[in-house]
C-alpha positions in Angstrom: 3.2 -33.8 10.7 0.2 -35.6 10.4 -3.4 -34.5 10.7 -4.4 -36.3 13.9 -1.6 -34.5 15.9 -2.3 -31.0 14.7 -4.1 -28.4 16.8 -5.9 -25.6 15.5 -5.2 -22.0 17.3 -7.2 -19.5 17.6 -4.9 -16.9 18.1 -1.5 -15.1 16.8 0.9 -13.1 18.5 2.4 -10.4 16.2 6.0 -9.7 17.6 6.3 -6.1 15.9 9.0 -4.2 15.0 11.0 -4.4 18.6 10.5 -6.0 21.8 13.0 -3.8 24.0 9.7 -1.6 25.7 11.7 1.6 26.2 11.0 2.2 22.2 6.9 1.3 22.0 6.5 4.8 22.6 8.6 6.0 19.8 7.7 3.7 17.7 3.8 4.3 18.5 4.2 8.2 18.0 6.2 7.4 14.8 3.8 5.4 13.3 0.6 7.4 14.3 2.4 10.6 12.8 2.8 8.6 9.4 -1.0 7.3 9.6 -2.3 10.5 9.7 -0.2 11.8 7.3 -1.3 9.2 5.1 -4.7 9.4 5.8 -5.5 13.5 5.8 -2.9 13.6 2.8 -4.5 11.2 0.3 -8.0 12.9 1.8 -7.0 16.0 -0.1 -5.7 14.7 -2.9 -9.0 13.3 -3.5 -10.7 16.3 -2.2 -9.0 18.6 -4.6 -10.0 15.9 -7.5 -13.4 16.0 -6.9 -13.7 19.9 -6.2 -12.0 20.7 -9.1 -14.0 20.4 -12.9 -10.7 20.8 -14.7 -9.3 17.9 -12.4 -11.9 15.7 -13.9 -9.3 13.7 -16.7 -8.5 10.5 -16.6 -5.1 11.1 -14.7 -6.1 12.3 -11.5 -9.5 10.0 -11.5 -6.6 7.3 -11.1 -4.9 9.5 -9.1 -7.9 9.8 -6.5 -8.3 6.1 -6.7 -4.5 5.4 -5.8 -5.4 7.8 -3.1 -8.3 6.0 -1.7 -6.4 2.4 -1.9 -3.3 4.1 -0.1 -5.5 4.5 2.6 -7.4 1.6 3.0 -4.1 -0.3 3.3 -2.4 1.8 5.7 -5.8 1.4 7.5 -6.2 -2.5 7.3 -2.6 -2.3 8.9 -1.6 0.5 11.2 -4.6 1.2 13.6 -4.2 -2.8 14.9 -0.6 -2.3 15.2 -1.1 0.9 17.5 -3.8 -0.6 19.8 -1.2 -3.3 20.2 1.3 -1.1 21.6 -1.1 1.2 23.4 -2.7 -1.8 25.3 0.6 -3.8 25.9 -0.7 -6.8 24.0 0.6 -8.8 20.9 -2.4 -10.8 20.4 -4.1 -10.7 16.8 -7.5 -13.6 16.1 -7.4 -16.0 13.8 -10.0 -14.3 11.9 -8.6 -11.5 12.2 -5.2 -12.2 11.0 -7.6 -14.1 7.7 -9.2 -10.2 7.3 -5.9 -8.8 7.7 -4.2 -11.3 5.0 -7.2 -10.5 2.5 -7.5 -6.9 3.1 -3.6 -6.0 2.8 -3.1 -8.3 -0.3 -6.6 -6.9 -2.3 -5.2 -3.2 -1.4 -1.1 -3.5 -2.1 -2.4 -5.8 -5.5 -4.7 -3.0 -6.6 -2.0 -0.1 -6.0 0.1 -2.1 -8.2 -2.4 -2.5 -11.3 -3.4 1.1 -10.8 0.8 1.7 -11.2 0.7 0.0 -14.2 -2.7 1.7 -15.5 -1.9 5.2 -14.8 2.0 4.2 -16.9 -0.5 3.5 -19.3 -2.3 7.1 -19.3 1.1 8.2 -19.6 2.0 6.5 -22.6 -1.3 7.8 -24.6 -0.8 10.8 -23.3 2.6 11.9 -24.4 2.8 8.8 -27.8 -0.5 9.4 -29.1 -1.7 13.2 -27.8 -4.2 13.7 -30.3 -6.1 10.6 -30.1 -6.0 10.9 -25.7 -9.2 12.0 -25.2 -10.6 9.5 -28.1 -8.6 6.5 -26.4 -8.5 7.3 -22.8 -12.5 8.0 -22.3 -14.7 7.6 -19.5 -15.6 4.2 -20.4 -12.2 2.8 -20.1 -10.8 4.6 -17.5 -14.1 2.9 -15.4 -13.6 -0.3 -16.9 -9.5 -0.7 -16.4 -10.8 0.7 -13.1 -12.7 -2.0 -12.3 -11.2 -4.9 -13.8 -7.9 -3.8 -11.6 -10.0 -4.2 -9.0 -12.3 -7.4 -9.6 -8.5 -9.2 -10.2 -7.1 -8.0 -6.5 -10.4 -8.8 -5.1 -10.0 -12.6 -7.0 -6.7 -13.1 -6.2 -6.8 -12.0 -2.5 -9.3 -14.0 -2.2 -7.3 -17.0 -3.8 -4.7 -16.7 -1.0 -6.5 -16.1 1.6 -8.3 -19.8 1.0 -5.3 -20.7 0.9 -4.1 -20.2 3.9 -7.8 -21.3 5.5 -6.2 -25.2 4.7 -3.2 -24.6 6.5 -2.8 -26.1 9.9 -1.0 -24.0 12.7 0.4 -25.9 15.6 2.4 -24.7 18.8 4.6 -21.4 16.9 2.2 -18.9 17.3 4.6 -16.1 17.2 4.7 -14.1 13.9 8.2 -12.1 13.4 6.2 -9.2 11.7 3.7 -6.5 13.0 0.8 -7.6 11.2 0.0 -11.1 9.8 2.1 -10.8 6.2 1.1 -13.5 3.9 4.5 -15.0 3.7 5.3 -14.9 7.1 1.6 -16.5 8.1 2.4 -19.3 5.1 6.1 -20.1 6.7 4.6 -20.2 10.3 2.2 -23.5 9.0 3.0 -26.7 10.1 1.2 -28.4 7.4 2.9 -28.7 3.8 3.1 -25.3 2.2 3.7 -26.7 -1.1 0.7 -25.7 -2.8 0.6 -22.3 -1.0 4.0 -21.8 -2.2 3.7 -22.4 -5.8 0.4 -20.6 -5.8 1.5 -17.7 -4.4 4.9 -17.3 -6.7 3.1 -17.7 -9.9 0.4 -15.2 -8.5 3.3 -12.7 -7.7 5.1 -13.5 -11.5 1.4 -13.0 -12.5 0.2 -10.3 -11.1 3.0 -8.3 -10.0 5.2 -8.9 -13.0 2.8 -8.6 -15.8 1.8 -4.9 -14.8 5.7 -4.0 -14.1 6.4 -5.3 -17.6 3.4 -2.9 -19.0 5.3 -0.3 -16.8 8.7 -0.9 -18.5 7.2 -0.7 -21.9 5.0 2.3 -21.6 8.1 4.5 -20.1 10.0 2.7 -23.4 7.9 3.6 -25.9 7.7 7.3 -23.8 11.0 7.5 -23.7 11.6 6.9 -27.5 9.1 9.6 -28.4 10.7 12.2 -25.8 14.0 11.5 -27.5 12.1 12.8 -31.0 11.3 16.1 -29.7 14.0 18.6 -30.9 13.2 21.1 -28.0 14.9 20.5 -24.8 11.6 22.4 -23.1 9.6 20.6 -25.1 11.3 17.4 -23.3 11.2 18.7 -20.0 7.7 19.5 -20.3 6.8 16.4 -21.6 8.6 14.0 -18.4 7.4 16.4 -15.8 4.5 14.7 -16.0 5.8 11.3 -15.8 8.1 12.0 -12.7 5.9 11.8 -9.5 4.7 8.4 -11.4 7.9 7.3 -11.9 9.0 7.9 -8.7 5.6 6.4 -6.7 6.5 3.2 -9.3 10.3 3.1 -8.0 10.1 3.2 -4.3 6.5 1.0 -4.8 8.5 -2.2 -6.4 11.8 -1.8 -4.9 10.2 -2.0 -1.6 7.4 -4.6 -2.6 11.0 -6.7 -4.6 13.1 -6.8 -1.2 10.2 -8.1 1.3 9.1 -10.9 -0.9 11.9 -11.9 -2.8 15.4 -10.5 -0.8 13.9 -11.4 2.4 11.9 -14.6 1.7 15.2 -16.4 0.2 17.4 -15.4 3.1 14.8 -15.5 5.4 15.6 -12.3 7.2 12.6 -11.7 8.9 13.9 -8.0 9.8 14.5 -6.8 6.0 11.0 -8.5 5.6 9.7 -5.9 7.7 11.5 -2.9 6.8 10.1 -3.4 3.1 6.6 -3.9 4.8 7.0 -0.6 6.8 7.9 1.0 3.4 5.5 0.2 1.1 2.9 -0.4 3.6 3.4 2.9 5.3 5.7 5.2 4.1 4.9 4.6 0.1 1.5 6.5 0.7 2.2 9.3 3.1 4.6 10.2 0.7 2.6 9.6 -2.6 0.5 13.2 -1.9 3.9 14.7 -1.7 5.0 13.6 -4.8 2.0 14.3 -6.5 1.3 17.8 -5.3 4.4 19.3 -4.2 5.5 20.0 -7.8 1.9 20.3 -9.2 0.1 23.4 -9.8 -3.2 21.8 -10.9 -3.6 19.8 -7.9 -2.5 23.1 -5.4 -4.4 25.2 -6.9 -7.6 23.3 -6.1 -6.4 22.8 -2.8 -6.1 26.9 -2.4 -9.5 27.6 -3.8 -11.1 24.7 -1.9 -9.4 26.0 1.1 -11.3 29.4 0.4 -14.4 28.2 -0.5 -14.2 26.4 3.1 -13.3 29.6 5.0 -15.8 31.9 3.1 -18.8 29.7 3.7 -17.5 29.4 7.6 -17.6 32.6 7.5 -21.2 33.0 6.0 -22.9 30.5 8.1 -21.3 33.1 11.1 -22.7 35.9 10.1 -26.1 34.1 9.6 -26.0 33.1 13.2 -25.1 36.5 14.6 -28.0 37.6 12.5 -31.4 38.3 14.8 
């Protein structure tokens, strides 16, 4: 289609996940459970971080950062979703549908370096014991820290210019609830070519290249777990790997099916689920994985707890005071 017949919109309408209205309260109590899950969740995680001096290592500072991006993304996504439903209206801005591109891809492509940084920890940790605290030091936990974060700020910037050049004629309608790069780049009228090829090699990039320091950290972990003669000794050593491992597992197979499964067959459902999963569910469930079977991070939560309820009571006292 040539330039002189396209026309510019201004706005999108996000479908969502059903249309049949005798579910948009379900699914609105559903997903407002799950955000504030997330949110309060991940709040503590980083609460009992930061309240805790023997919580100060550089494992839980990435932890507390994985925290803080798990809710900024179920932030940039779920509250527009709700007041959709709640006001009976699929209509997103162009601009807004531009934030929401930027936002979710900066936030799901920092999650996935700090995946691949914390794998890291992990490796030092358990290969090399005696040199952790010489190797992993506040200097490079900040600076993998922000170098994870300068690339997802580069790169979602990248594709969100790139979608800026495409042209959007009469479709409007995006199969999704809430404007998905993919699903925004298919929706184009104008040749997607370049927005294609830049956003796979980004993805083999940037997603691959941290999944492939994933794989080799838990190798090299793996071989040194298999030179321990004590079966505690083992055990010991992997319970600290397993929450990771399993935040990594659900992270990529979910992040695998909605841009690779889904984009090939272009099932716009599966799309969606995978969204829901790794937009969603992946970090209301990441301070249950992390805490349930850790005493370090409960115990904070216990004492800060305490410290909460004695200084509530104090400030009583103090008040009842003449």
């Amino acid at each position: 289609m040539g330039p002189n017949n396209d026309t510019q919109i201004s706005e999108f309408f996000l479908l969502g996940l059903s249309n049949e209205p005798e579910l948009q309260p379900l699914i609105f109590g559903l997903f407002f459970s799950m955000y504030l899950i997330s949110v309060f969740g991940n709040l503590l995680i980083i609460l009992a971080v930061s309240s805790a001096s023997h919580l100060h290592t550089p494992m839980y500072f990435f932890l507390s950062i994985l925290s803080f991006v798990d809710i900024c993304i179920t932030s940039t996504i779920i509250p527009k979703m709700l007041v959709n439903i709640q006001t009976q209206t699929k209509i997103i801005t162009y601009t807004g549908c531009i934030s929401q591109i930027y936002f979710s891809t900066l936030f799901a492509g920092w999650d996935n370096f700090l995946l691949a940084v914390m794998a890291y920890d992990r490796f030092v940790a358990i290969c090399h014991p005696l040199h952790y605290t010489v190797i992993m030091n506040p200097r490079l936990c900040g600076l993998l820290a922000l170098v994870s974060w300068i690339t997802s700020v580069l790169n979602s910037l990248l594709q969100s210019l790139m979608v800026l050049r495409l042209s959007f004629c009469t479709n409007s309608e995006i199969p999704h609830f809430f404007c998905e790069l993919n699903q925004m780049t298919q929706l184009a009228c104008s040749d997607t070519f370049l927005n294609d090829t830049v956003m796979y090699i980004s993805t083999v990039l940037l997603a691959g290249g941290p999944l492939a320091g994933i794989l080799y950290s838990y190798s090299k972990i793996i071989s040194s777990l298999r030179r321990i003669p004590s079966a505690q000794g083992k055990y010991k050593a992997f319970s600290t790997c397993a929450s990771h491992l399993s935040v990594v597992s659900l992270f990529y197979c979910t992040v695998l099916e909605g841009y690779l499964i889904s984009s090939a067959t272009q099932n716009f459902h599966s799309s969606a689920t995978a969204s829901v999963m790794y937009t969603v569910v992946t970090p209301m469930l990441n301070p249950f994985i992390y805490s349930l079977r850790n005493k370090d991070i409960k115990g904070a939560l216990r004492r800060s707890f305490r410290m909460a309820g004695t200084k509530g009571t104090i400030v009583l006292l103090v008040k009842k005071c003449p």
